[in-house]
C-alpha positions in Angstrom: -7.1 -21.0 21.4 -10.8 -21.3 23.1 -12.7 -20.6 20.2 -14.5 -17.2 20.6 -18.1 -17.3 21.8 -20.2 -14.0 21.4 -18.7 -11.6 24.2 -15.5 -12.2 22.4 -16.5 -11.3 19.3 -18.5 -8.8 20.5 -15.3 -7.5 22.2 -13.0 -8.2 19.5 -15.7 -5.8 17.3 -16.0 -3.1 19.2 -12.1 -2.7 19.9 -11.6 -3.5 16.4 -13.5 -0.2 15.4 -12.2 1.6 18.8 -8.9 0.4 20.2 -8.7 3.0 23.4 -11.9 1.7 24.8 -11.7 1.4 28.5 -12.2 -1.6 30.3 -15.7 -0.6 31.9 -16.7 0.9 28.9 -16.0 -2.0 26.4 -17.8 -4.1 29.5 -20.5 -1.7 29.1 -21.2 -2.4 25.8 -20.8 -6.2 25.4 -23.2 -6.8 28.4 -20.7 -8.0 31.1 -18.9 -7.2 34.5 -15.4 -4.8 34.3 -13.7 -7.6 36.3 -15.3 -10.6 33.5 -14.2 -8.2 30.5 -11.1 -7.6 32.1 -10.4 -11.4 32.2 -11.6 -12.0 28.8 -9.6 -9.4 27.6 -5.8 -10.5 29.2 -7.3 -13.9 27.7 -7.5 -12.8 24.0 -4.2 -10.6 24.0 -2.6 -13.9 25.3 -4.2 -16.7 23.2 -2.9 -13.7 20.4 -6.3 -13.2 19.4 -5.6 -9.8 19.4 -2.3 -8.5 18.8 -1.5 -5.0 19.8 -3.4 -1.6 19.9 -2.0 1.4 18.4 -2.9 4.7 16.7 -2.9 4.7 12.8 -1.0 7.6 11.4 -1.4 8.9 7.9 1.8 8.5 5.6 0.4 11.9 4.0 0.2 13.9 6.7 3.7 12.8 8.0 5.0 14.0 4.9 5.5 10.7 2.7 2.0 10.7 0.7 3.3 8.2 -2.3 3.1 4.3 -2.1 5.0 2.0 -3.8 4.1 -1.5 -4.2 7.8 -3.2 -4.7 7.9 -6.7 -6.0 11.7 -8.0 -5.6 13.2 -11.0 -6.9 16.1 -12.1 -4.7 19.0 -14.6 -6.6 18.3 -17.6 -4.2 16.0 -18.8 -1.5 18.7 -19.9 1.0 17.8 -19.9 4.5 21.0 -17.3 4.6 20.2 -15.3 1.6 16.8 -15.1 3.0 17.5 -13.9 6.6 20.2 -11.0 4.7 18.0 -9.9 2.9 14.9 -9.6 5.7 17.7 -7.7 8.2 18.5 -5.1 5.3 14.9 -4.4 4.8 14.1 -3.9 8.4 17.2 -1.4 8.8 15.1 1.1 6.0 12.3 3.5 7.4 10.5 3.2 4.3 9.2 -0.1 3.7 6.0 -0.4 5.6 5.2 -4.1 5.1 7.6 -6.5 3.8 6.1 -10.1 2.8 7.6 -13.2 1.8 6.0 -14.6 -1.3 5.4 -17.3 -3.3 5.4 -17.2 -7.0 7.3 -14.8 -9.5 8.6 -12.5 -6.6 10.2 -13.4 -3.6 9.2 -10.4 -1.9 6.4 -7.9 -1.7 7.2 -4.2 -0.3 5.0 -1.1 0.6 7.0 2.0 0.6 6.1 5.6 1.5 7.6 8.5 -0.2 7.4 12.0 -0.4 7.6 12.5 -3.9 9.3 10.5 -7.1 12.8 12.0 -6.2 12.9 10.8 -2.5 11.7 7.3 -4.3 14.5 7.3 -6.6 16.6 7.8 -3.0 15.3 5.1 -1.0 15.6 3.1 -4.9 19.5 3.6 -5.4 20.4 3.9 -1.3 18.4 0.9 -0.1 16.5 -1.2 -2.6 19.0 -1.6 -4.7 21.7 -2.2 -2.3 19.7 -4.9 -0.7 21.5 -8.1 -0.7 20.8 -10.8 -3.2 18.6 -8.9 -5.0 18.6 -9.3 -9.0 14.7 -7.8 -10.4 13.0 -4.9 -8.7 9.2 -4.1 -9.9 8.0 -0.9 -9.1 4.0 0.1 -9.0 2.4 3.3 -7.6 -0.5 2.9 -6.1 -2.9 5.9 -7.7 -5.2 5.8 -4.5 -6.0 3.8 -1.6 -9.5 1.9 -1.9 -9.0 0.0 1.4 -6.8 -0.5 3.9 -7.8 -2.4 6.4 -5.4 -3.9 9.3 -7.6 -7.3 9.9 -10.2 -9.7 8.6 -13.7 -7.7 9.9 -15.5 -9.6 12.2 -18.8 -10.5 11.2 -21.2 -9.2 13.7 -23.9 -12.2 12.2 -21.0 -14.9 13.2 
């Protein structure tokens, strides 16, 4: 990647705080041409600078106000036993963000519920069921502090 000089990150900035921006009017704001944005723009989504734009809907609205913060502990680390497990957690609405960890837990889950009892479903119909699995860890997040989607640019950088 060409690293990004100051219409970049003035770019990247402004997106990152309003992703349905038009072209001419993130050009407006970063000082350049619609057809030099444009450019820079096809540039960054390909070098994967930036990733994807989408809306970011409230779990608590949509009915599912409760996260859980699920630490799992799988039986092995096979490259098999691994890519089981990864397919089963895909396959459940629920879990937000899955990571792969290092440490005590193999895993680290975000799950949205609608209440304890819909929690104890997605528990005993998927987490549980999961393959490989052998220690779930269970935390519920009291309130959300921050939740941010990407390192903030730095607007002195």
């Amino acid at each position: 990647m060409v690293t990004p000089d100051r219409f970049d990150l003035a770019m990247m900035r402004a997106l990152e705080r309003e992703g349905r921006l038009t072209v001419n009017a993130l050009a407006e704001r970063v000082g350049l041409s619609a057809s030099a944005c444009s450019r820079r723009l096809e540039r960054l989504e390909a070098e994967g600078a930036i990733v994807g734009y989408h809306a970011r809907l409230s779990n608590r609205l949509l009915g599912h106000p409760i996260t859980i913060i699920v630490s799992i502990a799988l039986s092995g680390q096979s490259e098999r036993q691994l890519a089981e497990f990864e397919e089963a957690v895909r396959q459940c609405p629920n879990v937000l963000v899955c990571f792969l960890m290092s440490g005590e837990y193999d895993y680290i889950l975000r799950v949205a519920a609608r209440d304890l009892e819909d929690y104890e479903r997605i528990h005993k119909r998927y987490l549980s069921a999961f393959p490989h699995v052998t220690r779930i860890n269970s935390s519920f997040a009291l309130r959300s502090v921050l939740d941010r989607t990407s390192v903030l640019i730095d607007p002195a950088r």
